[in-house]
C-alpha positions, 0 to 999 in steps of 0.5 A: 463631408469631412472636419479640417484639422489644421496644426503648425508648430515651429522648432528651433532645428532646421530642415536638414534635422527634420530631413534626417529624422523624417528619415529614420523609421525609429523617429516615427515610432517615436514620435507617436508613442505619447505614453511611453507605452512602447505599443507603436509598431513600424508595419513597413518603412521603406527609404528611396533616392540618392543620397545627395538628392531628394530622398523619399520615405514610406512609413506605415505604422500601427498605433493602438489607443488606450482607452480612456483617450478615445472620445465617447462618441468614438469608443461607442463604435468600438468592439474592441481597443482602437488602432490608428494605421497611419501611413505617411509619405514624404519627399525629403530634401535639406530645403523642404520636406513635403508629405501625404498622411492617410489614417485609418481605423480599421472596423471603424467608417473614420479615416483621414487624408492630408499634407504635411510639410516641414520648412524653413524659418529664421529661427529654425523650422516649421511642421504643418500639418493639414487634415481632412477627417471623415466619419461616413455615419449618418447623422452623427458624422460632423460630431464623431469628426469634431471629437477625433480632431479635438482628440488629436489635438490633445495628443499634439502637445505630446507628440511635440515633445517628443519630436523636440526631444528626438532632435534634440538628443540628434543635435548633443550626440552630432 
């Protein structure tokens, strides 16, 4: 069994922005990096396809959880800090950006899967995101899965910020 986590947030920048930024591995260290910490590393980033075509990106990234932002429930099944390894996909164009994320946390029996999508709106752009959370442990699966999604829900705030922030540095400085 698996919680559904789903988030969209809209921004004033169109998918070409997006597509450029999606395209830039400092961008995703960036954007995970809610404590300013510095501690995200870019394992691999790997950039594909023609420049005047769709793009494709694959970005895998290390993450480490301080604790204190980790749900009890989780940090029970701990030996050691959290780390997310995240992998993300996309294909990018300046119509429609479309990605798979896969997240795990090695030692742990939690992972999550899903799409991720960047289109266009009148005023700008829209970043979906769309989850499935797994914690294989009996019993308490359904409330670890409940506690990891209200926990990336308070970091979504932050990570918002800083993807505004990123494209809005881009827009002054292009």
């Amino acid at each position: 069994m698996s919680t559904r986590l789903a988030l969209s947030r809209a921004y004033p920048y169109g998918v070409p922005a997006f597509a450029a930024a999606l395209a830039d591995p400092e961008f995703h260290r960036v954007k995970l990096d809610a404590d300013g910490s510095g501690r995200i590393e870019v394992l691999a980033f790997e950039r594909t396809g023609p420049p005047d075509g769709a793009e494709r990106v694959r970005v895998v990234l290390r993450q480490p959880i301080p604790p204190g932002q980790i749900p009890a429930m989780v940090e029970q099944l701990l030996s050691g800090v959290l780390v997310i390894e995240r992998t993300e996909e996309w294909t990018l164009t300046p119509a429609r950006c479309a990605g798979r994320a896969r997240v795990a946390v090695p030692g742990t029996p939690i992972s999550a899967d899903g799409t991720m999508s960047v289109v266009g709106e009148d005023a700008g752009s829209r970043l979906s995101v769309d989850l499935d959370i797994t914690a294989a442990v009996p019993l308490l699966g359904g409330g670890i899965e409940r506690a990891v999604v209200t926990g990336i829900r308070g970091l979504t705030g932050r990570e918002h910020d800083r993807i505004s922030r990123w494209l809005d540095d881009e827009e002054r400085a292009g």
